[in-house]
TORZA-440126 format. One record per residue (C-alpha): y, z, x. Coordinates in steps of 0.25 Angstrom, whole numbers. Last residue first. Layout:
# residues N
     py     pz     px
      Y      Z      X
...
***
This chain:
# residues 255
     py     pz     px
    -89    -14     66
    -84    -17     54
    -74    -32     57
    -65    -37     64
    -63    -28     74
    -50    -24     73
    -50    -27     58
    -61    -16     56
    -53     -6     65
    -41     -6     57
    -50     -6     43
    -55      6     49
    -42     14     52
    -36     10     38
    -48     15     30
    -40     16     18
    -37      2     18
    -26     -7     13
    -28    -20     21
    -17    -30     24
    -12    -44     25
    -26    -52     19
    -30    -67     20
    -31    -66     35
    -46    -58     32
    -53    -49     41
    -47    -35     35
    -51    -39     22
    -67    -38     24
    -67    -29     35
    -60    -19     28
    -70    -22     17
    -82    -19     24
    -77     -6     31
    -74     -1     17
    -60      3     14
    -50     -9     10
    -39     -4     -2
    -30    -14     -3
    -30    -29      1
    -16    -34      5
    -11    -47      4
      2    -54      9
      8    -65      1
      9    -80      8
      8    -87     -5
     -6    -94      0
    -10    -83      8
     -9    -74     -6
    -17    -84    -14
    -25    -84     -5
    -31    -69     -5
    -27    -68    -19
    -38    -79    -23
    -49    -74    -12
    -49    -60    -17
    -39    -47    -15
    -43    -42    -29
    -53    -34    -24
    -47    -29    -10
    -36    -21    -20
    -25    -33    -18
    -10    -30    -12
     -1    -43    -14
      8    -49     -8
     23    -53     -5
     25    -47    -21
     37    -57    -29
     32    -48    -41
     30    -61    -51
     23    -68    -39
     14    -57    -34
     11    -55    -52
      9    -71    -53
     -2    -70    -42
     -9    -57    -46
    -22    -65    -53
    -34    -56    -50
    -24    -45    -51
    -16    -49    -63
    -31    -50    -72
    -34    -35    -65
    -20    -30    -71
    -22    -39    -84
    -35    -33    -87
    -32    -19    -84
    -19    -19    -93
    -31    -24   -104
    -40    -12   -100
    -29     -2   -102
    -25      2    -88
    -22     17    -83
    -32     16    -72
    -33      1    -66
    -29      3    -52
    -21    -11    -50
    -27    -20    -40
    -17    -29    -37
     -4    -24    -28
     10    -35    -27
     13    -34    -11
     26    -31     -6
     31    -35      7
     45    -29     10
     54    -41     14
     62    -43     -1
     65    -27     -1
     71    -26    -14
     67    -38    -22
     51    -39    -16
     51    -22    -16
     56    -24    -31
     46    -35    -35
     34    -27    -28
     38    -12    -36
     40    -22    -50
     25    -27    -49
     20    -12    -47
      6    -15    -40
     13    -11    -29
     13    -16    -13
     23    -14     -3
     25    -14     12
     32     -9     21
     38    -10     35
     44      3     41
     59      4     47
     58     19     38
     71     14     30
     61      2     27
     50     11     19
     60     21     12
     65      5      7
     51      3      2
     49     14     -8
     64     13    -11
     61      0    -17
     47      2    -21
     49     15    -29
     52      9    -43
     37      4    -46
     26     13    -45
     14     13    -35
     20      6    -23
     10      6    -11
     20      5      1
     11      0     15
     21      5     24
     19     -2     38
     15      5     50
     21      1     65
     34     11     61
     35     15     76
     35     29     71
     23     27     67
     19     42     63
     32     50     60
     37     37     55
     24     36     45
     24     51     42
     39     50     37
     36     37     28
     26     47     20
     36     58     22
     46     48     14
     35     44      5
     34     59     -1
     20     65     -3
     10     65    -13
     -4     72    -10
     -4     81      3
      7     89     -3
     10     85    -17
     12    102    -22
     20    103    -12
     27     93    -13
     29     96    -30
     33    109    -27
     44    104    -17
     50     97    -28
     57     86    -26
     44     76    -28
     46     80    -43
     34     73    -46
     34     66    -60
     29     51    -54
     19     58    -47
     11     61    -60
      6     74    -59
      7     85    -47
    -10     91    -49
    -16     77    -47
     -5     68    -43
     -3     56    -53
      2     41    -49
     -8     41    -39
     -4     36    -22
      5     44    -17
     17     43     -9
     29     48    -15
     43     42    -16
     53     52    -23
     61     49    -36
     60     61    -43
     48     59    -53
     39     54    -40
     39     39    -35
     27     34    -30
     22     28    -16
      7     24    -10
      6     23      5
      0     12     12
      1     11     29
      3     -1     35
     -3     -5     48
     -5      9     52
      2     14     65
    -10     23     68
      1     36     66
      5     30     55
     -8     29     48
    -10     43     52
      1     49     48
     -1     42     32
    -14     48     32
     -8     62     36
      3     60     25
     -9     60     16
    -12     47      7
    -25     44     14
    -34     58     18
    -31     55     36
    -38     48     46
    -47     39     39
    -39     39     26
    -29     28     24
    -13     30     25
    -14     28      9
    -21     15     13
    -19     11     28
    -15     -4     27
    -21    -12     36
    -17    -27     41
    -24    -38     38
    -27    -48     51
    -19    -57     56
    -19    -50     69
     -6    -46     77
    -10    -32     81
     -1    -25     71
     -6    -32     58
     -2    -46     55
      0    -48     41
    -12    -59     34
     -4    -70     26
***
């Protein structure tokens, strides 16, 4: 079920992770410029919420030197000054992207790392006539972009960071992974986002066979783009080397 990217080929689109890091350090508004400005496909941004109620991008749920982001006064102009270059609003990341693709060609690749924020996560997107696109490992953030926002894709995530687990949690997390089928059902995902090494054979069909989208996160070595980015079983690729996964699928292959 391979989405078209913009020069009509079947072929996976690329998602440039964190705004990627060949032009610009990733997770910088300078990164997130740059993609716009070279009309990325999609561009994928990580959001949480602070202590008082504002929408951040950022990747850790702790900030070395702020604490957890979750008790930010985001308000506070101490705390933006003391963020800057690390943490910064979502609305001056939406900002840079109209200031840079005005044309709104690049799609918002929406990484949800808590649930509650999806909704309005989402509706910030569509107010800006951008597309978007969602995927959490948070089951209740896919069931509430599905209720709220029925033609908004948003894929279930497998491949859950394992720190913090107990070893039984871990077992059932990795047991779920290799077997995700029941949990994409239960949360009514329209896909799903696999780490590369859980994007095997068995998800690969099943996912043609129930018409859901796949994307394959995070692709870096030459070899692997290559890899992923030539099959029709696979909707996009989340990369950090944005630039030369785009040049590998032109040419089909490393050069």
């Amino acid at each position: 079920m391979s989405v078209p990217n913009t020069a009509g080929s079947s072929r996976p689109r690329v998602s440039w992770h964190r705004g990627g890091a060949e032009l610009a350090p990733y997770a910088t508004l300078a990164a997130f410029a740059s993609a716009a400005a070279h009309e990325a496909e999609l561009i994928e941004v990580d959001v949480r919420r602070t202590a008082d109620g504002g929408l951040v991008c950022v990747h850790d749920a702790d900030v070395p030197g702020l604490g957890p982001v979750s008790a930010l006064e985001w308000t506070d102009p101490a705390v933006r000054r003391a963020a800057v270059g690390r943490v910064f609003g979502f609305e001056e990341f939406l900002d840079v992207l109209d200031e840079h693709d005005p044309g709104r060609v690049s799609e918002v690749h929406l990484d949800v790392k808590e649930a509650g924020l999806e909704t309005e996560a989402v509706e910030r997107v569509l107010e800006r006539s951008r597309r978007v696109v969602v995927t959490s490992n948070e089951h209740s953030a896919i069931r509430a972009v599905r209720h709220d926002h029925p033609g908004v894709p948003a894929l279930l995530t497998i491949g859950r960071d394992a720190r913090g687990l107990t070893r039984s949690e871990l077992a059932l997390v990795r047991l779920g992974e290799l077997l995700p089928f029941r949990q994409i059902e239960r949360t009514g995902a329209t896909g799903v986002a696999a780490h590369f090494l859980l994007a095997g054979r068995l998800l690969r069909e099943w996912c043609t066979r129930h018409g859901m989208q796949l994307l394959v996160w995070t692709v870096d070595s030459d070899r692997a783009l290559a890899r992923w980015l030539e099959r029709d079983d696979v909707d996009v690729v989340t990369t950090n080397r944005p630039l030369a996964a785009l040049a590998i699928r032109e040419t089909g292959g490393i050069g």
